[in-house]
N, C-alpha and C positions, 0 to 999 in steps of 0.2 A: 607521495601519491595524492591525486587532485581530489577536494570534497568531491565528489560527484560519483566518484569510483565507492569510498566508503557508504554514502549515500544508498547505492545499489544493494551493498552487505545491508545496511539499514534495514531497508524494504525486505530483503530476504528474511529479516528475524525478525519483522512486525507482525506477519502470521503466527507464528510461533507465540507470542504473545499473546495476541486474543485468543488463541488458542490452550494454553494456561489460564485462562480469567474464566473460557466455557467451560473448562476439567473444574474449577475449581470450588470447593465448599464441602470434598468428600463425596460419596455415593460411583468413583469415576471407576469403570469396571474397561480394564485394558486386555482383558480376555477378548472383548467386544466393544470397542472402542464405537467404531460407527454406529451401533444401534445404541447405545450408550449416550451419543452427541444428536442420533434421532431424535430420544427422548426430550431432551432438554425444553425446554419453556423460558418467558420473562428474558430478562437480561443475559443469561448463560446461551440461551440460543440466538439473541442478537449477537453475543460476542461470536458463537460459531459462524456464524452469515459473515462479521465482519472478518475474521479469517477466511472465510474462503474466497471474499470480496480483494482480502489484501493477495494474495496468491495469482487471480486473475489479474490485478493491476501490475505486477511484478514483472512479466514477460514482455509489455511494452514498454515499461521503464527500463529494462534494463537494456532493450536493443536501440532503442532513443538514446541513451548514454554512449554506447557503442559504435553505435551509427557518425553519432557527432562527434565524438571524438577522430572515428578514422578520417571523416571527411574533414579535419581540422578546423572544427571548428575553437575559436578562443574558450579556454577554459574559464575562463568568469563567467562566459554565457551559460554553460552548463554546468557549471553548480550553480549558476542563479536560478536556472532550473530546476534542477536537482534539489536542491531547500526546499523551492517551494513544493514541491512534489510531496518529501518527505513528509513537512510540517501540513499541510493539508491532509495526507492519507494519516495521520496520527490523530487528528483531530475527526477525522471519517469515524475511525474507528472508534474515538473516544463517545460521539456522536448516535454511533451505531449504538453503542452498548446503553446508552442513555436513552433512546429512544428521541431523538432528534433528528424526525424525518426531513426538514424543509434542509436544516443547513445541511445535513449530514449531504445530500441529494449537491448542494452548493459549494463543498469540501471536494467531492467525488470532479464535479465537472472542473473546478480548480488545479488535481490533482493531474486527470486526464488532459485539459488542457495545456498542461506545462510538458507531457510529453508529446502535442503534439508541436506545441514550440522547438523541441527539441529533432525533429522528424522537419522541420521549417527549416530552422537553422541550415541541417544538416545540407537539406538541398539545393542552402543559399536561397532564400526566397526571402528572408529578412537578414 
């Protein structure tokens, strides 16, 4: 299976992750989870932002995958995509929880721009 397919899975359980780092330190009530991740402040509520950040970025990454692949496009091209996507929305997220607004902002257009590379490819335009 081509990087770029795992990559997707990737992306799919990078939310899930900041989302663990926002639950995390105790106090986390799953009776009421959402008013619960309400609550949060500092770093635990950046990490929540950056979960729901990585979730919305997920549905364009993965139909930019999709897409180029139906239209055949070469597989080295999207997972060179695909990486970069990954390794950008990791460092967003790392970004986000640190409180690094300029890169974080600079990660994000990196990220998005590789899918829309991919959405290019797709329609032969590069």
């Amino acid at each position: 299976m081509q990087f770029a397919f795992w990559a997707v899975l990737f992306a799919a359980v990078l939310p899930l992750l900041w989302a663990a780092v926002a639950k995390s330190g105790g106090g986390y009530d799953n009776h009421a989870p959402r008013a619960y991740l309400d609550k949060l402040s500092g770093w635990r509520q950046r990490a929540q932002w950056a979960q729901l950040n990585a979730w919305e970025a997920l549905t364009p990454f993965a139909a930019g995958v999709i897409i180029a692949t139906l239209q055949r496009v070469p597989a080295e091209r999207i997972d060179a995509a695909a990486l970069i996507f990954v390794l950008a929305r990791l460092g967003h997220g790392f970004c986000y929880i640190a409180d690094k607004a300029a890169l974080r902002s600079l990660l994000w257009m990196l990220g998005f721009g590789s899918v829309v590379y991919l959405f290019m490819l797709a329609a032969h335009l590069l």
